[in-house]
N, CA, C, O and CB atoms as a CASP TS submission, in Angstrom:
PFRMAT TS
TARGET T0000
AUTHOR 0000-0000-0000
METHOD Language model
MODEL 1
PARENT N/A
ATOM      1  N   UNK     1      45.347 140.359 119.646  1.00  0.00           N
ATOM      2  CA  UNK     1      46.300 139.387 120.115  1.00  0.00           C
ATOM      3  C   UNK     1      47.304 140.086 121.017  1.00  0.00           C
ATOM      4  O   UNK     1      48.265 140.751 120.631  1.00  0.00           O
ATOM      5  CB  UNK     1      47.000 138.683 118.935  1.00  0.00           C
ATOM      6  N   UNK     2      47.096 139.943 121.751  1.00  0.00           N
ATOM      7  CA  UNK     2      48.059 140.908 123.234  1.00  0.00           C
ATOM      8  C   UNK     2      49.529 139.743 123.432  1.00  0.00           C
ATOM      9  O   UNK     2      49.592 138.536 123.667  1.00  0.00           O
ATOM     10  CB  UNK     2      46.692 140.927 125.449  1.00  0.00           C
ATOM     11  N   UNK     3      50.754 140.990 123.164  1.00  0.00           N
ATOM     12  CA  UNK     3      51.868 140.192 123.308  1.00  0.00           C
ATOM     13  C   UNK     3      52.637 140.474 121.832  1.00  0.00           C
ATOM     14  O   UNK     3      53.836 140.383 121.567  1.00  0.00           O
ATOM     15  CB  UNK     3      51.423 138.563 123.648  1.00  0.00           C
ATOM     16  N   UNK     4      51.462 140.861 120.941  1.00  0.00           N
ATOM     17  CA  UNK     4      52.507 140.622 119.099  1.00  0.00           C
ATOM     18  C   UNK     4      52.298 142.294 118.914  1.00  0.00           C
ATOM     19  O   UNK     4      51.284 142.835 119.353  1.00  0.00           O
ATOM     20  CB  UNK     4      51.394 139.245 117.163  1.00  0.00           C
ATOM     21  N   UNK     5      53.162 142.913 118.349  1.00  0.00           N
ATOM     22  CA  UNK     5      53.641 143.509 117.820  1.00  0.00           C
ATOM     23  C   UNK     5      52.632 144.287 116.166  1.00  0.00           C
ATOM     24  O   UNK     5      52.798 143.639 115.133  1.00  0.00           O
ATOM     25  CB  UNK     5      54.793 142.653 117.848  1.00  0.00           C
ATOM     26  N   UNK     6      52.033 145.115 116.101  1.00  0.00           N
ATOM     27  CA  UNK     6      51.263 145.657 114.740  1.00  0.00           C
ATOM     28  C   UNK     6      52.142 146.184 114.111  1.00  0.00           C
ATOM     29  O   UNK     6      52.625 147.275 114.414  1.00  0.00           O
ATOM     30  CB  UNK     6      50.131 146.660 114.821  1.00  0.00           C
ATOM     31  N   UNK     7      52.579 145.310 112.882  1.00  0.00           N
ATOM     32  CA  UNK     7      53.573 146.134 112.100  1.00  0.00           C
ATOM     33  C   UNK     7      52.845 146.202 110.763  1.00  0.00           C
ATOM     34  O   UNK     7      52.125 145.435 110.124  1.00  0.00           O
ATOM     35  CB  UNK     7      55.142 145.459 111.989  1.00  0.00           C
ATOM     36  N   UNK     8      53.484 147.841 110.549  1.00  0.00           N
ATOM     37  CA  UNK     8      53.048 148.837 109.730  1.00  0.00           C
ATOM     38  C   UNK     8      54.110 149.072 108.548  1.00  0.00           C
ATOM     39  O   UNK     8      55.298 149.391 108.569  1.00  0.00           O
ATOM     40  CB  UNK     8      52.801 150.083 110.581  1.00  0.00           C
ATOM     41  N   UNK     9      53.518 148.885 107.865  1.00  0.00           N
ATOM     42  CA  UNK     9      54.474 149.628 106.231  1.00  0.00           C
ATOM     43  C   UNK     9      54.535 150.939 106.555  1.00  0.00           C
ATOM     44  O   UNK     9      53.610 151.400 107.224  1.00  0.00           O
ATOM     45  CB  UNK     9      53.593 149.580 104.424  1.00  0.00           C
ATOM     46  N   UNK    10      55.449 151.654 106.216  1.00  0.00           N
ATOM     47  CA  UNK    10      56.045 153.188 106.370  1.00  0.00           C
ATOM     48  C   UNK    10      56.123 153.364 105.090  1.00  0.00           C
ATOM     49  O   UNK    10      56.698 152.687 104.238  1.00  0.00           O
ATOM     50  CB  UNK    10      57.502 153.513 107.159  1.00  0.00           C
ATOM     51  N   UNK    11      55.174 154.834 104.956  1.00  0.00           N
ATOM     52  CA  UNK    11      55.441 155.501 103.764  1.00  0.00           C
ATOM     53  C   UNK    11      56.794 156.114 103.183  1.00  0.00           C
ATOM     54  O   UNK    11      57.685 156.640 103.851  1.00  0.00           O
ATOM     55  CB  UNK    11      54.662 156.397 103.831  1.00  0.00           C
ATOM     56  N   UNK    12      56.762 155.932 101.766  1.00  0.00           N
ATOM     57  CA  UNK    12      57.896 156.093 101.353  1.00  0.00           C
ATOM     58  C   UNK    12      58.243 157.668 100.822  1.00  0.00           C
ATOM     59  O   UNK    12      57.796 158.018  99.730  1.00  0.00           O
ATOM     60  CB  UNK    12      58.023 155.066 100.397  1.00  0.00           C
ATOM     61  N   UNK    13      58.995 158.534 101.573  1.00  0.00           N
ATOM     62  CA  UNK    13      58.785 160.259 101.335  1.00  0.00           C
ATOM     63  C   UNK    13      59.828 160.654 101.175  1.00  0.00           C
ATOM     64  O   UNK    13      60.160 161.815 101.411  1.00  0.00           O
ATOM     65  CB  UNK    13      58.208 161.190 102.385  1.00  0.00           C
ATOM     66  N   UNK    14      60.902 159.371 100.542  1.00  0.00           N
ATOM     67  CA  UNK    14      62.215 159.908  99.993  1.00  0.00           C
ATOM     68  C   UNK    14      61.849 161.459  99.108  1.00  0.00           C
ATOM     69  O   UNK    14      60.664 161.729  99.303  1.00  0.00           O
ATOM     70  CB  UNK    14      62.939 158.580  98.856  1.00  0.00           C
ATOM     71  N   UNK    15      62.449 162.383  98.328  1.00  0.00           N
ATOM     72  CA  UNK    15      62.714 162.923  97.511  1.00  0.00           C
ATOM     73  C   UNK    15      63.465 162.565  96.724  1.00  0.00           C
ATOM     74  O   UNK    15      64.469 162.004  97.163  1.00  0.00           O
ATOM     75  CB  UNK    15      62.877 163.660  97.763  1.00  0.00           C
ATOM     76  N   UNK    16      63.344 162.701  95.441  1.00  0.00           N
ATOM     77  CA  UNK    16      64.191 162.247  94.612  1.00  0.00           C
ATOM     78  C   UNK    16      64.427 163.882  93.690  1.00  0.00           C
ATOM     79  O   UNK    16      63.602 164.677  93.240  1.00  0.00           O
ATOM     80  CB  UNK    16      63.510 160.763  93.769  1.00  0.00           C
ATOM     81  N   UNK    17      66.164 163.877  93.697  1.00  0.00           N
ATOM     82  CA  UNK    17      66.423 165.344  93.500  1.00  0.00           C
ATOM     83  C   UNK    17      65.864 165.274  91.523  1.00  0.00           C
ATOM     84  O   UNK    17      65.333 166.270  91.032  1.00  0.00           O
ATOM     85  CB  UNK    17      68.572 165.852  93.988  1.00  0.00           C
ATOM     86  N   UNK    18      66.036 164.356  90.910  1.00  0.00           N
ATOM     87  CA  UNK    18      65.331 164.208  89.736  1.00  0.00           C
ATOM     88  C   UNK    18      63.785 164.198  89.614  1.00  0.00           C
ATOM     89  O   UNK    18      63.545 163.659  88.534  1.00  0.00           O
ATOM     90  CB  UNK    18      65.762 163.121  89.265  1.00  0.00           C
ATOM     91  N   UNK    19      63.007 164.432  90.024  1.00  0.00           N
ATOM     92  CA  UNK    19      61.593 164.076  90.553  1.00  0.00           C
ATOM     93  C   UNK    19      61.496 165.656  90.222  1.00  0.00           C
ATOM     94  O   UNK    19      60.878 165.567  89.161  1.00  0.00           O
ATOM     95  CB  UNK    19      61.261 163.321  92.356  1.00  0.00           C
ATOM     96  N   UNK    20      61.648 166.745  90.374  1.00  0.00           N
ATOM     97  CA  UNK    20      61.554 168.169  90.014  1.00  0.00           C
ATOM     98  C   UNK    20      62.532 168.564  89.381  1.00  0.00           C
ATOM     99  O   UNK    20      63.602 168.023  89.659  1.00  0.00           O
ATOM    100  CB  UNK    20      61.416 169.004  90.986  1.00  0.00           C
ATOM    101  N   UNK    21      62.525 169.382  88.566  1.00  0.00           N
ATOM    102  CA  UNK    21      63.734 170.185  87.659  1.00  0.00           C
ATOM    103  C   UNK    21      64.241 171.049  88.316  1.00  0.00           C
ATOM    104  O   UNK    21      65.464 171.149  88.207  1.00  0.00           O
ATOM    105  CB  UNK    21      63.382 170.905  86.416  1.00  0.00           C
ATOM    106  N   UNK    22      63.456 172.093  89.334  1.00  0.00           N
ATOM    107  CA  UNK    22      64.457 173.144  90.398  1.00  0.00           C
ATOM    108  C   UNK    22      65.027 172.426  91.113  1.00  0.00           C
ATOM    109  O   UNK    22      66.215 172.454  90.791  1.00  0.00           O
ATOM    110  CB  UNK    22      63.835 174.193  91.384  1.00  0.00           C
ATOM    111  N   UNK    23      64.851 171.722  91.994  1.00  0.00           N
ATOM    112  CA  UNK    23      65.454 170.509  92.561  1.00  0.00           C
ATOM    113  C   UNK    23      66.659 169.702  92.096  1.00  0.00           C
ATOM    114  O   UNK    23      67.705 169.604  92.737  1.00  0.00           O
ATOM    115  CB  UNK    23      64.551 169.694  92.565  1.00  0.00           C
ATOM    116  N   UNK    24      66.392 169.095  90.834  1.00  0.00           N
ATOM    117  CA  UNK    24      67.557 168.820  89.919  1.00  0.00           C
ATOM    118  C   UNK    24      68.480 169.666  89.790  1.00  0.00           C
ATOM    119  O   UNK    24      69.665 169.529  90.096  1.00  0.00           O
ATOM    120  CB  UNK    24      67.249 168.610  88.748  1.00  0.00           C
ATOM    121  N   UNK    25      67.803 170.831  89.196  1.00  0.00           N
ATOM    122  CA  UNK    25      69.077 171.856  88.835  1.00  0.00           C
ATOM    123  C   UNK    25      69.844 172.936  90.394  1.00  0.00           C
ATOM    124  O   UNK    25      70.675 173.832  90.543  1.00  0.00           O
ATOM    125  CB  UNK    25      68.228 173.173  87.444  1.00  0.00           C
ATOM    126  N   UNK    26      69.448 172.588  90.757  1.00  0.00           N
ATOM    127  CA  UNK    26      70.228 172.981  92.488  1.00  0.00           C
ATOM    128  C   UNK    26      70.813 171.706  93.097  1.00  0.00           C
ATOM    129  O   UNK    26      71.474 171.777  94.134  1.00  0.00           O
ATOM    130  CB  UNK    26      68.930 173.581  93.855  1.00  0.00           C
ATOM    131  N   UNK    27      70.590 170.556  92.487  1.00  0.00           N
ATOM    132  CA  UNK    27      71.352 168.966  93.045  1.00  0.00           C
ATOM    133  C   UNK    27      72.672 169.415  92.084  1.00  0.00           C
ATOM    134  O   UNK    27      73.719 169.719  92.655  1.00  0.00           O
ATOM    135  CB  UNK    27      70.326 166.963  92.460  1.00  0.00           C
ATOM    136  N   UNK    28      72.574 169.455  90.323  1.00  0.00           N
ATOM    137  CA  UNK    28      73.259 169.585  89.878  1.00  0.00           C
ATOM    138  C   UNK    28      74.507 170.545  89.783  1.00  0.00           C
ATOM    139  O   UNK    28      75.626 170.293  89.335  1.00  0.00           O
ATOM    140  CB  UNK    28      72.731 169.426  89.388  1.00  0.00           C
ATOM    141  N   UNK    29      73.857 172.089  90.499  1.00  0.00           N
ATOM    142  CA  UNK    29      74.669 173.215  89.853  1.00  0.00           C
ATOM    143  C   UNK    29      75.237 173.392  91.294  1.00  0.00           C
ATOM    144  O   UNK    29      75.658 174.514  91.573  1.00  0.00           O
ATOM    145  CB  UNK    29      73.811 174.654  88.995  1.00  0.00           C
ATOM    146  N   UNK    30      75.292 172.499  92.158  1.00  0.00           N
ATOM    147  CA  UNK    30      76.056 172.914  93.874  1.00  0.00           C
ATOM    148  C   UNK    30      77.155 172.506  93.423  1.00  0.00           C
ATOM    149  O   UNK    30      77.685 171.567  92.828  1.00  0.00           O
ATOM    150  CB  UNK    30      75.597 172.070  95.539  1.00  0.00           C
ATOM    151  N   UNK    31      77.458 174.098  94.166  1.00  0.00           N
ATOM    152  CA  UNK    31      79.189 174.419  94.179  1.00  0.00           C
ATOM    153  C   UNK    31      79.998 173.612  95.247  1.00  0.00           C
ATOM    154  O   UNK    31      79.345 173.595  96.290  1.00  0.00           O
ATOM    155  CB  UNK    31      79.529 176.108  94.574  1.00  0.00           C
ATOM    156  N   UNK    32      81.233 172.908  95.373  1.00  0.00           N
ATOM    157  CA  UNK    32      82.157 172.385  96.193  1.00  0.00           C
ATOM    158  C   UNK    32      82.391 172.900  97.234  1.00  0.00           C
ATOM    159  O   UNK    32      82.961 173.933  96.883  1.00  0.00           O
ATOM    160  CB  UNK    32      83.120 172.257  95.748  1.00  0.00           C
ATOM    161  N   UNK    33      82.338 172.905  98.578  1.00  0.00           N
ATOM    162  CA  UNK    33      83.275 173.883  99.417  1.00  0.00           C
ATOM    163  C   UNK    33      84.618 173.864  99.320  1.00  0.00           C
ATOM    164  O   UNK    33      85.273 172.915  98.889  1.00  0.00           O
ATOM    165  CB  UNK    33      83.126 173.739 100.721  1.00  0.00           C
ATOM    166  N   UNK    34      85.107 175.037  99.768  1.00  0.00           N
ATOM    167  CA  UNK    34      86.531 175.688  99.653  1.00  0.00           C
ATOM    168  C   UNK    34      86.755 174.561 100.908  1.00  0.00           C
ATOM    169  O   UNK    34      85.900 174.107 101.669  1.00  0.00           O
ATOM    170  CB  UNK    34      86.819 177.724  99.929  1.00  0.00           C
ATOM    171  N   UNK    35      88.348 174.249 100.845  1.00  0.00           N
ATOM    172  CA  UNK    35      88.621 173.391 102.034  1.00  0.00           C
ATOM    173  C   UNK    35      89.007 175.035 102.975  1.00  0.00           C
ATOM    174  O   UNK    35      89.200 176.116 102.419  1.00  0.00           O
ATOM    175  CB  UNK    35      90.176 171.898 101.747  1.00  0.00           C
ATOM    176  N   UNK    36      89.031 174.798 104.384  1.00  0.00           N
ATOM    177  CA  UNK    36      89.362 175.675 105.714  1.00  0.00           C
ATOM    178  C   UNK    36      90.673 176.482 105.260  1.00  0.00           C
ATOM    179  O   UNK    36      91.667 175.946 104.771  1.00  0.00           O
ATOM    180  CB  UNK    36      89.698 174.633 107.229  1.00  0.00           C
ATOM    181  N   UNK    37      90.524 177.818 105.492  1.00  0.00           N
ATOM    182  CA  UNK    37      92.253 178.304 105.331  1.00  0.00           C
ATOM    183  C   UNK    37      93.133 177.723 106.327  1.00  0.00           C
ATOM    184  O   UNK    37      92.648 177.281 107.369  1.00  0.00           O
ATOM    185  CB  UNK    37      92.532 179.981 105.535  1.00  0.00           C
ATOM    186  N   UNK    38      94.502 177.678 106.086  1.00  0.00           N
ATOM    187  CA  UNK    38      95.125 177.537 107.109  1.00  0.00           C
ATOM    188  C   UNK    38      95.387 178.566 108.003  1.00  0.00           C
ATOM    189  O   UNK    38      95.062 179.746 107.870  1.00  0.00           O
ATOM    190  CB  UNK    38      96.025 177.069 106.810  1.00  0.00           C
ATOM    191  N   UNK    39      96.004 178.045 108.937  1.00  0.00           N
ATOM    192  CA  UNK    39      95.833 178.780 110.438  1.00  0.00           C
ATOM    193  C   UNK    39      97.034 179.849 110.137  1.00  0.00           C
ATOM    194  O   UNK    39      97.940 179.524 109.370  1.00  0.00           O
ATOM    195  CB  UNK    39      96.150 177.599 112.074  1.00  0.00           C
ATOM    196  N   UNK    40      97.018 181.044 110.720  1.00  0.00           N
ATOM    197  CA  UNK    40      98.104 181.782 110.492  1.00  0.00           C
ATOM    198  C   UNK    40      98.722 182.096 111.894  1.00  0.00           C
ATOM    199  O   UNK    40      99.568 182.982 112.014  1.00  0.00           O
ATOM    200  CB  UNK    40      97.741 183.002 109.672  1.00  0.00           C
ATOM    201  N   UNK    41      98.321 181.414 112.858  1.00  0.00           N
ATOM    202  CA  UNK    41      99.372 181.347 114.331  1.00  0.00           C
ATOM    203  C   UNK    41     100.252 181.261 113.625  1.00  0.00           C
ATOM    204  O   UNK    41     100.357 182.184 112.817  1.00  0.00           O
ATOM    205  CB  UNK    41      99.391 180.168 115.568  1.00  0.00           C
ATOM    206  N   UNK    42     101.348 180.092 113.570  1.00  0.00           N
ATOM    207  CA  UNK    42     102.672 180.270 113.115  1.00  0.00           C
ATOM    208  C   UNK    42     103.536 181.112 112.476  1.00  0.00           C
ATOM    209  O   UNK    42     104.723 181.347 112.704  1.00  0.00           O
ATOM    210  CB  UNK    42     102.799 179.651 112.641  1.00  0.00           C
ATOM    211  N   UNK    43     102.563 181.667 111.396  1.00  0.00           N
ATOM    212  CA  UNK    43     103.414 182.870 111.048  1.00  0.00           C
ATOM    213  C   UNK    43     103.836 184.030 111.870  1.00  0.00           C
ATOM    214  O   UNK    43     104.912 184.620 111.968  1.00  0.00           O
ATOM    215  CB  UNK    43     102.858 183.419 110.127  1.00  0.00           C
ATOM    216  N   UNK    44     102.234 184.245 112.648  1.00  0.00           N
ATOM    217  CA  UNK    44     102.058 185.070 113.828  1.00  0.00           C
ATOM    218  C   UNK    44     103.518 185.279 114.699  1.00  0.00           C
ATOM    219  O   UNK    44     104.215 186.255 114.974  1.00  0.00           O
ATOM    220  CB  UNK    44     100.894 184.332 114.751  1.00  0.00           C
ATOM    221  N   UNK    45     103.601 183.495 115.034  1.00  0.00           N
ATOM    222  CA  UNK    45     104.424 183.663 116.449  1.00  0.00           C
ATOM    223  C   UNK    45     105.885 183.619 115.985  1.00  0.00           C
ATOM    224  O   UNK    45     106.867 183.881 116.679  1.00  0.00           O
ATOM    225  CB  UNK    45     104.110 182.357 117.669  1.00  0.00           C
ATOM    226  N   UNK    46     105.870 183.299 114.891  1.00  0.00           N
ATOM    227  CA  UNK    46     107.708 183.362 114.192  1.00  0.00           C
ATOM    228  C   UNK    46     107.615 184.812 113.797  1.00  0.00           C
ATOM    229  O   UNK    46     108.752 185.285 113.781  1.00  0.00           O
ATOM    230  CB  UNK    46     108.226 182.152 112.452  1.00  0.00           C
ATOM    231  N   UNK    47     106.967 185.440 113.567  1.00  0.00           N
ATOM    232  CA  UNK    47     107.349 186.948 113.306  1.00  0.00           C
ATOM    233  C   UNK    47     107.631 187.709 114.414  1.00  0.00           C
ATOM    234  O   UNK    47     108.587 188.474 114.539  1.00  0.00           O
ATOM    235  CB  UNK    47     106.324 187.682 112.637  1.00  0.00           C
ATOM    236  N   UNK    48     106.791 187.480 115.194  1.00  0.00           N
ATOM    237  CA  UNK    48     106.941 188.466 116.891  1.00  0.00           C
ATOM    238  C   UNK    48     108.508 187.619 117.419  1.00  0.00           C
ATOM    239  O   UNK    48     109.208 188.215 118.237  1.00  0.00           O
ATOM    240  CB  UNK    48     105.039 187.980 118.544  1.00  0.00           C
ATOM    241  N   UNK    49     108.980 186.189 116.875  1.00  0.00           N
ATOM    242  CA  UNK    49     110.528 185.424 117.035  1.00  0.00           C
ATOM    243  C   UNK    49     111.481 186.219 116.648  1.00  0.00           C
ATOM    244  O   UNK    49     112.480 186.684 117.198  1.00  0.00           O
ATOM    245  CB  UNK    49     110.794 184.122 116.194  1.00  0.00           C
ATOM    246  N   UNK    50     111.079 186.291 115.755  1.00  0.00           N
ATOM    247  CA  UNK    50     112.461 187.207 114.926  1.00  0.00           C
ATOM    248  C   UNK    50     111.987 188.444 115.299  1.00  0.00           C
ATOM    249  O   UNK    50     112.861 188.773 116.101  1.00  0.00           O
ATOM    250  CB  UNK    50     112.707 187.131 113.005  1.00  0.00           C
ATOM    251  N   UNK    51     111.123 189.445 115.263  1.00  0.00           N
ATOM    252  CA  UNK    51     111.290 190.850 116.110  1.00  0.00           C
ATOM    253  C   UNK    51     111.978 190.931 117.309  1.00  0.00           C
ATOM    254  O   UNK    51     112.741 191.817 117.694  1.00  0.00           O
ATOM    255  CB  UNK    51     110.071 191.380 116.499  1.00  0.00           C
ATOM    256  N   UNK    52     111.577 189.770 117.934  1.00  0.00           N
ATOM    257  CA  UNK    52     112.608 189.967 119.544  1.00  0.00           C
ATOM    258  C   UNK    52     113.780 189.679 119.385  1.00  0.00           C
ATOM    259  O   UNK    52     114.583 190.036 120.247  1.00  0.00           O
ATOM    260  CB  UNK    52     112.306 189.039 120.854  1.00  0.00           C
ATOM    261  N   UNK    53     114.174 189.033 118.371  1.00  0.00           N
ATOM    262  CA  UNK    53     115.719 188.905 118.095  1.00  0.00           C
ATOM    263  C   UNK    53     115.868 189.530 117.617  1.00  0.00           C
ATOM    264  O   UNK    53     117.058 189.721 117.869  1.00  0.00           O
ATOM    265  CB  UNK    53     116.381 188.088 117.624  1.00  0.00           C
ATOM    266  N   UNK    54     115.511 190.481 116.685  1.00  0.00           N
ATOM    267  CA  UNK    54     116.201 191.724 116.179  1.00  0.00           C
ATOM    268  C   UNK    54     116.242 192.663 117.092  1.00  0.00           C
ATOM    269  O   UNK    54     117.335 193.215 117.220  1.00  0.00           O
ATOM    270  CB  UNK    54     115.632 192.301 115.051  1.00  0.00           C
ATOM    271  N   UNK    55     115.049 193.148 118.030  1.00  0.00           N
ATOM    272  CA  UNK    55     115.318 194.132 119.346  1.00  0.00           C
ATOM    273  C   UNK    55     116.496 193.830 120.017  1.00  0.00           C
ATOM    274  O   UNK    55     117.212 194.810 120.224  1.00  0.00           O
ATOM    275  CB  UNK    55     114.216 194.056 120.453  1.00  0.00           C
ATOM    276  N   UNK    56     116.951 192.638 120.464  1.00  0.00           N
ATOM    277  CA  UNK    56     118.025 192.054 121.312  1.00  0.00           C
ATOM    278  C   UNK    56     118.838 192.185 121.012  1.00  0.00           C
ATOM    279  O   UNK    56     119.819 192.513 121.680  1.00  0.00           O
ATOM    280  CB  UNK    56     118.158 191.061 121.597  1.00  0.00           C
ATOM    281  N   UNK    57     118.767 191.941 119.619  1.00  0.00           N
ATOM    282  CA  UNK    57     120.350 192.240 118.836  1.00  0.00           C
ATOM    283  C   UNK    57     120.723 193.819 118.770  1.00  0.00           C
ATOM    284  O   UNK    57     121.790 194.299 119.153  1.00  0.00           O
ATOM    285  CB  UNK    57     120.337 191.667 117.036  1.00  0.00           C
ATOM    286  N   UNK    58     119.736 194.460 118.262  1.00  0.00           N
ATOM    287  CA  UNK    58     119.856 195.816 118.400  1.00  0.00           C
ATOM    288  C   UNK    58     120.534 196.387 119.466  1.00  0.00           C
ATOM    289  O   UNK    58     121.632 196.944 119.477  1.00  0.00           O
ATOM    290  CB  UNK    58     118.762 196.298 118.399  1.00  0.00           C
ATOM    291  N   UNK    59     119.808 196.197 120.286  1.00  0.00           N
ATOM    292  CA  UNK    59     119.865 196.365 122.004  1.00  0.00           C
ATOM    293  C   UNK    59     121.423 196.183 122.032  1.00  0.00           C
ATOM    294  O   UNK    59     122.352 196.990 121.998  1.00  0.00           O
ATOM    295  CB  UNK    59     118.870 195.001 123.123  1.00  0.00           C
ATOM    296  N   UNK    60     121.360 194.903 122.103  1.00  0.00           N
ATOM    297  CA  UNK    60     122.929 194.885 122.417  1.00  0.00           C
ATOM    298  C   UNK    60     124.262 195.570 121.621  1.00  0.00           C
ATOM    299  O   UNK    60     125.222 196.171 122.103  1.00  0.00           O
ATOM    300  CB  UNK    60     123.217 193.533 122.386  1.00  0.00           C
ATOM    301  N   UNK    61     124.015 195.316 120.536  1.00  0.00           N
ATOM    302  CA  UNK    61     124.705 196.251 120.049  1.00  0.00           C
ATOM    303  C   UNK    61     124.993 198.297 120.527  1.00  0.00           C
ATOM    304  O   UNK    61     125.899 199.073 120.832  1.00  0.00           O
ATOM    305  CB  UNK    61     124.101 195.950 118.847  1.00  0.00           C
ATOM    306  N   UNK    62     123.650 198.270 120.314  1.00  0.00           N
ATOM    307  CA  UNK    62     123.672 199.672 120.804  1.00  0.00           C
ATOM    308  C   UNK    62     124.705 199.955 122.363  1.00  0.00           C
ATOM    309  O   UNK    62     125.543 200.827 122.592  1.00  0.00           O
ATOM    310  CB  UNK    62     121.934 200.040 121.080  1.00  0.00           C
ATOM    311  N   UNK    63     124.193 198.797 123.235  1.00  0.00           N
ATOM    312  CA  UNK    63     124.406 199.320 124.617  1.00  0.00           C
ATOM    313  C   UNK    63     126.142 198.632 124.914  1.00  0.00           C
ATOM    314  O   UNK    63     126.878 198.986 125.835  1.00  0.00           O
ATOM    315  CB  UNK    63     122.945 198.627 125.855  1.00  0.00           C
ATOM    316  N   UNK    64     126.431 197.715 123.973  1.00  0.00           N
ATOM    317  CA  UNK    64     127.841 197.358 124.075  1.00  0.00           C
ATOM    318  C   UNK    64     129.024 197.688 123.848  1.00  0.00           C
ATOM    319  O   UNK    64     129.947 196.940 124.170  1.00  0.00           O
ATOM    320  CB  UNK    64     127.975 196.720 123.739  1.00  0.00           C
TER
END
């Protein structure tokens, strides 16, 4: 019949993590991920802040 469409049942090849016991027990025993560290720019750039204000201050003192 030219024009229709042959439709096909699709096999079903889920896994089911219960369906095997290694399987199960690696569904079961997965560890959480750690959430991302935080970023340590900021600390970064407030430390090199206050070093230049302490040089400056220094500085001036010394040379005043």
């Amino acid at each position: 019949m030219p024009g229709f469409a042959m439709v096909v049942r699709m096999p079903d090849n889920t896994v089911d993590p219960s369906g095997n016991t290694e399987a199960f027990r690696a569904f079961t025993q997965s560890t959480p991920q750690e959430p991302p560290a935080a970023s340590k720019t900021p600390l970064i750039i407030g430390a090199a802040a206050v070093a230049i204000v302490l040089i400056a201050l220094i500085a001036w003192l010394a040379l005043g």
